[in-house]
C-alpha positions as CSV (number, residue, x, y, z in Angstrom):
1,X,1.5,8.5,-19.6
2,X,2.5,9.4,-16.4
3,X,4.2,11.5,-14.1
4,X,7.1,9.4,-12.3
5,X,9.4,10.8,-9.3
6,X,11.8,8.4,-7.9
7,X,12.3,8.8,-3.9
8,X,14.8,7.4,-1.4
9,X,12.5,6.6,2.1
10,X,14.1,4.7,4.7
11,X,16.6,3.0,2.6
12,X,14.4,2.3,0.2
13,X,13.4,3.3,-3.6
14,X,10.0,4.9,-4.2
15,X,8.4,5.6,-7.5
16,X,5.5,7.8,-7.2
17,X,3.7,7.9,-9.9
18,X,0.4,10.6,-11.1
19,X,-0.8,9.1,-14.2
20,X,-1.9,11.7,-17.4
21,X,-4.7,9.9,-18.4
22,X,-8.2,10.2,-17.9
23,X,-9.0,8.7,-14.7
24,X,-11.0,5.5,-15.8
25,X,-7.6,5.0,-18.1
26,X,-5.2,4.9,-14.7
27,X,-4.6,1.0,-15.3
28,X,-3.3,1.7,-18.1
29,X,-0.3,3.5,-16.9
30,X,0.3,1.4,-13.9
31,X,0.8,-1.3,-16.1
32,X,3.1,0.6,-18.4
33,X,5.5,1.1,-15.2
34,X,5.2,-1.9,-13.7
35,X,5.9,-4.1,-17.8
36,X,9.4,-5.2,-17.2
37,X,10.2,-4.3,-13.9
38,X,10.7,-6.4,-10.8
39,X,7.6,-4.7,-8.8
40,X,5.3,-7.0,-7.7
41,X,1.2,-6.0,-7.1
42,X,2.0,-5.8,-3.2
43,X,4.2,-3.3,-3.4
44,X,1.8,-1.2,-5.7
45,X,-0.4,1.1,-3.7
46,X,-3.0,3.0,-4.9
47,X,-3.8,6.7,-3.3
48,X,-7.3,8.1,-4.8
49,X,-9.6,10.2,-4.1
50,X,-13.0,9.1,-2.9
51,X,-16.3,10.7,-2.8
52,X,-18.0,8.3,-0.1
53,X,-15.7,9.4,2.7
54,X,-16.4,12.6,4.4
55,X,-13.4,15.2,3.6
56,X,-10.5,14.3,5.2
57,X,-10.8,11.0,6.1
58,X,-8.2,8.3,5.0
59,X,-8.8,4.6,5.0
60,X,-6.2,2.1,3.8
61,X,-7.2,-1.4,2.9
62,X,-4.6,-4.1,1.8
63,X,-7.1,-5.3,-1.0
64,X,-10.9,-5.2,-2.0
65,X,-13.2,-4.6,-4.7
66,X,-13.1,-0.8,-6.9
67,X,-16.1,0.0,-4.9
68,X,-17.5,1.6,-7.8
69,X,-13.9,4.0,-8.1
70,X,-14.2,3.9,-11.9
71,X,-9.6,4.8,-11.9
72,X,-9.6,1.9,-9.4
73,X,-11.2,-0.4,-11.6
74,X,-8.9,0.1,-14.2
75,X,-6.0,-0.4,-12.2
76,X,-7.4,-3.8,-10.6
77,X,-8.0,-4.6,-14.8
78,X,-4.3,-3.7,-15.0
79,X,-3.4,-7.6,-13.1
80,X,-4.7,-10.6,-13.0
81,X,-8.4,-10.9,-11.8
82,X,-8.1,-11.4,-8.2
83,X,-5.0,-10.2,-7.7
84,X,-5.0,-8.2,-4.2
85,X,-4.0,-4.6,-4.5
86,X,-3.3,-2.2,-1.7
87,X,-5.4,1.1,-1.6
88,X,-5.4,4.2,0.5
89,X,-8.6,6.3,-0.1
90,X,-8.8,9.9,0.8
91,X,-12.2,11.3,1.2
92,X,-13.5,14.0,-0.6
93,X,-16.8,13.8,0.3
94,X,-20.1,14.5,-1.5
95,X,-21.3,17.4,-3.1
96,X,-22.8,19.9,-0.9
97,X,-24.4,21.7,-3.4
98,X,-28.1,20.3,-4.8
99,X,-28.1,18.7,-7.7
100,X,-24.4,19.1,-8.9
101,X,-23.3,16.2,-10.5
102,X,-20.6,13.9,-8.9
103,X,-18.0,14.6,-12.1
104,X,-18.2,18.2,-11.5
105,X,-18.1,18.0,-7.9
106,X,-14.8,16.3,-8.6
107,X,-13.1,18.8,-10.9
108,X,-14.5,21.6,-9.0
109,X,-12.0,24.0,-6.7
110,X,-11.5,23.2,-3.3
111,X,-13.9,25.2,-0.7
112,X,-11.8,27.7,1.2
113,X,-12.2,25.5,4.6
114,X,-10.7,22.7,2.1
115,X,-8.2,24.7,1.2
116,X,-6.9,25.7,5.0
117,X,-7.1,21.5,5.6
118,X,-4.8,20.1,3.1
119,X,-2.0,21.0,4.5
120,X,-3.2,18.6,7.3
121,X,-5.0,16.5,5.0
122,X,-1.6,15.9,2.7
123,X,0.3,15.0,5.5
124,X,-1.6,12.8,7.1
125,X,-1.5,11.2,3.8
126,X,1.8,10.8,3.6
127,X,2.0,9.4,6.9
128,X,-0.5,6.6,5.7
129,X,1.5,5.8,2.5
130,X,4.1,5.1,4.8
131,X,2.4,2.9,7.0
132,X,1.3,1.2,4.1
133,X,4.6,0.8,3.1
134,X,5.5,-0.9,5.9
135,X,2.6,-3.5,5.8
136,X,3.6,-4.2,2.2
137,X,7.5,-4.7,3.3
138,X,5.5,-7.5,6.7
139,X,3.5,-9.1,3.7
140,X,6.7,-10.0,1.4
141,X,8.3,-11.1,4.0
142,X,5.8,-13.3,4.9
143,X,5.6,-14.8,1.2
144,X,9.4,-14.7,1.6
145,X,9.5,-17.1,4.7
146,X,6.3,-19.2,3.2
147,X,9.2,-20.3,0.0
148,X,12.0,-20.5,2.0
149,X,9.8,-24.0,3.6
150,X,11.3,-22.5,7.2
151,X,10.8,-26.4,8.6
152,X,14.1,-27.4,6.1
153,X,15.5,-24.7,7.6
154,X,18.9,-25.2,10.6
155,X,18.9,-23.4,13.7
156,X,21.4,-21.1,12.5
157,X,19.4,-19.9,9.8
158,X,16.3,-19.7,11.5
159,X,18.3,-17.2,14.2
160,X,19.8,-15.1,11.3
161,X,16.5,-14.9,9.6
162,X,14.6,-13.9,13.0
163,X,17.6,-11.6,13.2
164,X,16.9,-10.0,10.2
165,X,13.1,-9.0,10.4
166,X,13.0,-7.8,14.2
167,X,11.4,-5.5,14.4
168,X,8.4,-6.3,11.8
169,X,5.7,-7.9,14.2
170,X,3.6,-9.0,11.9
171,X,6.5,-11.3,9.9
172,X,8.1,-12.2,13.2
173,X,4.6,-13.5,14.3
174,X,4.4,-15.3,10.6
175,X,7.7,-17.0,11.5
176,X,6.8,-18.6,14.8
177,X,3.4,-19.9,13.3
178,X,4.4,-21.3,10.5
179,X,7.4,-23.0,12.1
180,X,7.6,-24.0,16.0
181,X,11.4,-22.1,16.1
182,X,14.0,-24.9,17.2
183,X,15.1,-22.2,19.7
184,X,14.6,-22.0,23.2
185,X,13.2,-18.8,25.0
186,X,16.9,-17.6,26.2
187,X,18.4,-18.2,22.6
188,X,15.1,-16.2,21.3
189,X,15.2,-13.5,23.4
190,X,19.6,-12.9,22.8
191,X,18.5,-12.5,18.9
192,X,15.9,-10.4,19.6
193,X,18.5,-7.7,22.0
């Protein structure tokens, strides 16, 4: 119920996935991919269109309500109630044109100064989805370190684990809260070269 491309980014694998139902029915095939796999909902995100942006504009939010988005709504029925799913809305805007109805507006053609702008518009997409990607990879690693009960951990560990997320501010933040590192400022700042 959905087309599926498998993509190689950065080392690591990407499904993107268009689903072929109607658009209130998209939970239904984000479920069907994700039944027996090891994807968690953080590293689902969700790219749909959305009429209460202006054109063009792209907002990414790490969880939230449908906002109305009947496709989002299904996929948030997909999981668990209150399970947080990332989103990346791209705005579509309103119709321009009295009276036309918000369905049509939707399936309608783009404008021709549409048209010239996604180009622009995809690509600053994409850059986005990546973005996203990389908060996603922060927040499992900081669910990662929150099981691993960092204050069991020896110093050694600790260093190979700071070792292993440089880079990744947000988890290397996570780390020193949730654990006052046994290392000194010298022996921190050699892992971090």
């Amino acid at each position: 119920e959905a087309e599926v491309v498998e993509a190689n980014v950065g080392g690591k694998r990407l499904l993107l996935c268009k689903p072929q139902t109607f658009m209130n029915l998209s939970g239904r095939s984000v479920k069907t991919i994700i039944a027996g796999s090891n994807i968690l909902p953080a590293d689902v995100l969700v790219v749909y269109d959305d009429a209460d942006l202006p054109f063009g504009d792209i907002r990414y939010r790490s969880a939230g309500t449908s906002g109305g988005h009947n496709g989002m709504q299904s996929v948030l029925e997909a999981f668990p109630a209150g399970t947080e799913l990332p989103r990346l809305r791209v705005g579509i805007g309103r119709p321009t044109i009295p009276d036309m109805a918000l369905e049509d507006w939707v399936l309608a053609k783009w404008t021709d100064t549409e048209t010239k702008a996604l180009p622009d518009l995809i690509s600053n997409a994409a850059e986005e989805v990546l973005k996203a990607m990389a908060a996603g990879k922060d927040r499992k690693i900081i669910e990662l370190l929150r099981e691993k009960k960092l204050y069991k951990m020896s110093r050694d560990e600790m260093k190979e684990i700071v070792n292993e997320f440089k880079g990744m501010p947000n988890a290397f933040g996570e780390i020193m809260k949730l654990h006052r590192l046994r290392l000194d400022a010298g022996e921190l700042q050699d892992v971090l070269k």
